[in-house]
N, C-alpha and C positions, 0 to 999 in steps of 0.2 A: 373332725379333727379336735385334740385337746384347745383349749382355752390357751392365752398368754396372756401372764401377769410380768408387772417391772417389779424387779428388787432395786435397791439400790445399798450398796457397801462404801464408808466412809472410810478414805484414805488419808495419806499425807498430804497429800495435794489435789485435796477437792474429794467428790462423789462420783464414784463408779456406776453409771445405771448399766443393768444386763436385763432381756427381757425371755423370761422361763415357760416352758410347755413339760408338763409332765404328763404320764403317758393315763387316760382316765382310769380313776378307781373302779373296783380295787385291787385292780394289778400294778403290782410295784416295780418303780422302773428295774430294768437290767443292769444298767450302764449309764453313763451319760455323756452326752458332744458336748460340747465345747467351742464354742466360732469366737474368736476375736475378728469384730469388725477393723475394715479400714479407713482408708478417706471416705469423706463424703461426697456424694452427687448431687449439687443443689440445683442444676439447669434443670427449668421447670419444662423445659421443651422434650428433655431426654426420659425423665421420672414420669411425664405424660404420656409422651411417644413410645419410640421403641423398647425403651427400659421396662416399661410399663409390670408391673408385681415382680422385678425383679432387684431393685435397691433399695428398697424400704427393711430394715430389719426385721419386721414382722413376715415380708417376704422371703426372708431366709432361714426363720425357726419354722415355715409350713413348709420349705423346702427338706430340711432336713429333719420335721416330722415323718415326711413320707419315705426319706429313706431310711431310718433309724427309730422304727413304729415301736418298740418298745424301749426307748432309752429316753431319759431325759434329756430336753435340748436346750441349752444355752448359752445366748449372742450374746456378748458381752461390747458393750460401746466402748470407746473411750473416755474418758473423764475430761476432757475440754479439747473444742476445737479451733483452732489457727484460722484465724480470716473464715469462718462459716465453713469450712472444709476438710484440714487438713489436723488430723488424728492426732491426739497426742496422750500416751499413756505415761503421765507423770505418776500415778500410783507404783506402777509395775516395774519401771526404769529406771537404774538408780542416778540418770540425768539425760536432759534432752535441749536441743536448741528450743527457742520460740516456737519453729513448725513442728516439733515432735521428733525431729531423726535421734538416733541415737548418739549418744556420745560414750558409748563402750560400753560393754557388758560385765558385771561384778559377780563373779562364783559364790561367792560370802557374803552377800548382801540379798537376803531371801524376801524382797520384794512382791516377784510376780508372781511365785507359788503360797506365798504366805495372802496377797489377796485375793489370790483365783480360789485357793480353798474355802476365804469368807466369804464370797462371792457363794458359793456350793451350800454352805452352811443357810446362809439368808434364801438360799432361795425351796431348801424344801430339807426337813430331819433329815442325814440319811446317808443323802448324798453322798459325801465323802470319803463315804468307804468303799465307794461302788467302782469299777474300772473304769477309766475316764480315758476317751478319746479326744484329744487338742488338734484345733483348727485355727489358720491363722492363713485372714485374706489378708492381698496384700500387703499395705502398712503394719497390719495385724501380727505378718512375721516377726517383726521387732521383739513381739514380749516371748513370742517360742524360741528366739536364741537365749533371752534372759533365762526361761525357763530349763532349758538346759543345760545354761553354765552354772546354775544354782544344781542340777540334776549332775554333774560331774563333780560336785564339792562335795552333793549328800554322796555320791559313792564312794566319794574318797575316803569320809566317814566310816561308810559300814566295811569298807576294806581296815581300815586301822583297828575298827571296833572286832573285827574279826582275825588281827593281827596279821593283816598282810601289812606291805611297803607302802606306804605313802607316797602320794604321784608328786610330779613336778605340778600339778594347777593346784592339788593344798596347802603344798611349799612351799608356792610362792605368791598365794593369796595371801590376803589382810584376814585376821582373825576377824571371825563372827562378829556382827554388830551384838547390841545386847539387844534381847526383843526380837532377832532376825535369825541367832546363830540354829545352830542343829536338833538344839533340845527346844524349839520355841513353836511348839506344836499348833496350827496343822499343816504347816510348811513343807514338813518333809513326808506325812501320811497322803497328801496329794499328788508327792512327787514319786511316793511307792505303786499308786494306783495308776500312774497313768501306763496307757498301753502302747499309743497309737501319738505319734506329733506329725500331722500333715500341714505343708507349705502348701498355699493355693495363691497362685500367682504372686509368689511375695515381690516386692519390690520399692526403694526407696528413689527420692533425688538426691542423694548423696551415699556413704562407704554406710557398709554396715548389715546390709541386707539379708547376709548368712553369717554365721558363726566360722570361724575360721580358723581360733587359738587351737595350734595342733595340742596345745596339753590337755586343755578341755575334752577335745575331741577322744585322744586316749582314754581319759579316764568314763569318757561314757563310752566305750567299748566295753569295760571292762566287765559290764554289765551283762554280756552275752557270751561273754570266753565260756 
């Protein structure tokens, strides 16, 4: 199996570490996964015992080394954790309580695509152009609703830039931050490459867990009419 190196991408609120396997030279990757890790398991009983090569992150970029032999693969951490455990992606959310839940999703505020792409960038030339598959365990789900409500804003975009109607989610979203809006590249080249957004077991201790704004939702339909 390929090697794994750490990147790490410095954000608004702290350092993202992601740990990378790309696929050995000199074949260049295809594609690349994408896992957002969730909470942590720090019971040394379970990480010993039965869990045993399957919650360490390094156990889950050989996991999906083997099933995705030519793509690059990378798990991405969180950027700080809650009591030794509980996940919190302050880079990618544009707010969160103390344990990480979310406190709503922002279309116009390109966060998690703008650092998933430097995330891509740091960890190997290239990347970013490539199609990119999103994964998100558990907790994890949190930054693929971010990532789609920012993925309904950019379509809203290339509908306008393309002269169609304007939806109700760009309407009645807050203009672009500066630094974040549409032209603030590679925000939205990430958002064109991805393929594939898989939930794998998401789930939160509070609301929030799936995306649910129907305008959002419309407007990333629009994508497939």
């Amino acid at each position: 199996m390929s090697a794994i190196h750490q990147v790490n991408v410095q954000g608004e609120n702290g350092t993202t570490p992601a740990f990378v396997s790309l696929p050995p030279p000199p074949r260049p990757p295809n594609g690349v996964v994408m896992l957002i890790e969730g909470d942590m398991i720090n019971d040394e009983d379970l990480v010993q015992g039965p869990l045993a090569g399957l919650v360490q992150p390094s156990d889950h970029v050989r996991m999906l080394q083997q099933k995705f032999p030519s793509d690059a693969v990378i798990v991405v951490m969180p950027s700080r954790l809650a009591s030794d455990s509980f996940a919190c992606f302050d880079n990618m959310l544009p707010a969160t309580t103390l344990t990480g839940e979310p406190l709503g999703y922002k279309p116009n505020i390109r966060k998690a695509s703008s650092h998933l792409a430097a995330l891509l960038q740091q960890a190997s030339p290239g990347l970013l152009g490539l199609p990119c598959q999103l994964l998100g365990f558990s907790k994890g789900g949190v930054v693929l609703n971010q990532v789609l409500a920012e993925m309904a804003a950019h379509e809203d975009e290339l509908q306008g830039a393309a002269g169609g109607p304007a939806s109700a989610a760009s309407s009645s979203s807050a203009t672009p931050q500066a630094g974040t809006g549409p032209q603030s590249a590679p925000g939205p080249s990430f958002l064109d490459n991805l393929t594939h957004i898989h939930y794998v077991d998401a789930g939160l201790n509070g609301r929030g867990v799936h995306l649910t704004d129907a305008r959002l939702i419309k407007s990333l339909g629009s994508r497939h009419q």
